[in-house]
Every structure is written in structure tokens, then in C-alpha cells.
N, C-alpha and C positions, 0 to 999 in steps of 0.2 A: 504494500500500500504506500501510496506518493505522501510528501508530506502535506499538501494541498488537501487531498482527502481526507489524512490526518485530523487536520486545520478544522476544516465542515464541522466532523462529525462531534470536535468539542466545542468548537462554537455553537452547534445547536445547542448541546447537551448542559454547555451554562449556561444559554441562554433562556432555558425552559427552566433550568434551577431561581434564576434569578427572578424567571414570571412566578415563580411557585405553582410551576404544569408538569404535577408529579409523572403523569402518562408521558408526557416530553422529554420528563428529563431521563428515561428508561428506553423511549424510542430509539436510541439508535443500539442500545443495547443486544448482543446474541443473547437467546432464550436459557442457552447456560451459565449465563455472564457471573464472571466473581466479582461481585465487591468489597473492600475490604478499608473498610475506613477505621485506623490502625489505636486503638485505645477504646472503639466504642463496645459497650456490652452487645454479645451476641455473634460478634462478627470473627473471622469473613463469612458473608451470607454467599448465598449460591440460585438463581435462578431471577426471574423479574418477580417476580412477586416478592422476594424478600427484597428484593433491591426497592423495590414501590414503598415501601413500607419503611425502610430509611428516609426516601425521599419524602414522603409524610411527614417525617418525623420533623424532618430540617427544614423543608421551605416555612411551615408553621414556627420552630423556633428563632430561625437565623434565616436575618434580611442580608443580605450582600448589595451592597450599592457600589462599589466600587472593585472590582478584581485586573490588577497590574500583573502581565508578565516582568519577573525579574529574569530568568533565564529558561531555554526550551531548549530540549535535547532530542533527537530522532535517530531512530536505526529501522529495519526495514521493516517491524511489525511492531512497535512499540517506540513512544514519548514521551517523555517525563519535562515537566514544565511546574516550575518554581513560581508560584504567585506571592502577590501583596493583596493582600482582603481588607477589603472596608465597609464595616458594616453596620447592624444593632442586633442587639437580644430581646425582641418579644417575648418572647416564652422565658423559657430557662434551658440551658445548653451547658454539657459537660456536669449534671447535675446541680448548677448553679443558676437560680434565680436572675434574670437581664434585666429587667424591670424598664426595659427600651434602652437600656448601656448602651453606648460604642463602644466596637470593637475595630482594632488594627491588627492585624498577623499574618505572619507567614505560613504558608500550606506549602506541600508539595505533591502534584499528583501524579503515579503513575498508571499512563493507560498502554492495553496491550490492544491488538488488535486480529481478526480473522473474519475471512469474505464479510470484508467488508462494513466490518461493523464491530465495536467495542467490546470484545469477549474479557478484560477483566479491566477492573479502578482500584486502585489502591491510592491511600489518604493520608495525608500524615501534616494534624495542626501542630504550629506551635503552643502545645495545652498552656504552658507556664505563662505566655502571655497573656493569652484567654482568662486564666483564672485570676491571673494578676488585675487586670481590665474590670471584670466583674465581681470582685469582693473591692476594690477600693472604694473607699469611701466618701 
């Protein structure tokens, strides 16, 4: 896979995170897809249903308004790309109450890819800032 095509398939895939269009943000997903978002209870999940069901979880607690490439890396079936996140806590995230907080942090994701389409995510926040973020006072 090109990395143009790379490119699409996570720009859809935040961009439907960022509408809070759970079915979106799964869309470009293969039906065996692993997700594995690295510290959350439960995971790595396995299949879209379980993946839909994270995506519930997150567009409801965490708004993302802002997500900066810092660095992006490609080989011929897999990308890994370093963001900056800008966001709030509606809900509570990371079992900590947001109470609308801002958040600032680094994430990094890695996606793999096959025909065509996102066969695994892997996640990884910077919790330490997160939690720092949301307990100040």
C-alpha cells in the first residue's frame, strides 16, 4: 500500500473520531482488525464490534480539537505517526473526572495495514500528562 493511500485511510478514520461517527471511525477498518490502545482496561480488543465500542467510549469522553503531526514514518504495510493532541475532557478519561479540562499531549499511533484497509491500531498517550492536566487544580 502507497503512502497516499496510507494518508486517506487515517485521515478518514480521524476525521470520523473527531465528528464523534463511531460507525466512521471503524469504517475503514478489516473485520479482524486489532486495536490496541496501550494502558486501557480490556485491550487489545479484536474484531469491529469491540473496536465500536472503544470508539463509544472516546468520542463521548474526549473532544480532540486540534491533532498536529510531529513526525510520520512509513514502510510498505505499516505507519506510525507521532501527534500533538488538543483537546477537553467531557466525560472522564483515564478514570479521571475532565469536568470540560484541556488537554495537551503527545500520542503515538501505530497502524498496520492489509487489502486495503486498517487490519491493526495501536495507541500509546502520554498518560503522565493527561493525568497531570486533569487533577491540577
Amino acid at each position: 500500500m502507497n503512502r497516499a493511500e496510507m494518508n486517506r485511510l487515517i485521515e478518514e478514520h480521524l476525521s470520523a473520531e473527531a465528528a464523534g461517527d463511531v460507525e466512521g471511525c471503524v469504517a475503514m477498518y478489516t473485520d479482524d482488525v486489532v486495536h490496541d490502545s496501550v494502558g486501557f482496561p480490556g485491550g487489545p480488543l479484536s474484531g469491529l464490534d469491540a473496536a465500536k465500542g472503544f470508539y463509544q467510549y472516546l468520542t463521548t469522553n474526549l473532544k480532540v480539537d486540534d491533532l498536529k503531526v510531529n513526525h510520520a514514518y512509513y514502510g510498505d504495510d505499516f505507519c506510525v505517526i507521532e501527534h500533538q493532541a488538543r483537546g477537553r475532557v467531557p466525560g472522564e478519561f483515564l478514570g479521571i473526572p475532565g469536568q470540560g479540562k484541556a488537554l495537551d499531549f503527545r500520542l503515538l499511533h501505530v497502524w498496520e495495514f492489509k487489502d486495503g484497509k486498517m487490519s491493526r491500531e495501536n495507541i500509546w498517550l502520554d498518560s503522565g500528562a493527561i493525568i497531570a492536566q486533569l487533577t491540577a487544580q
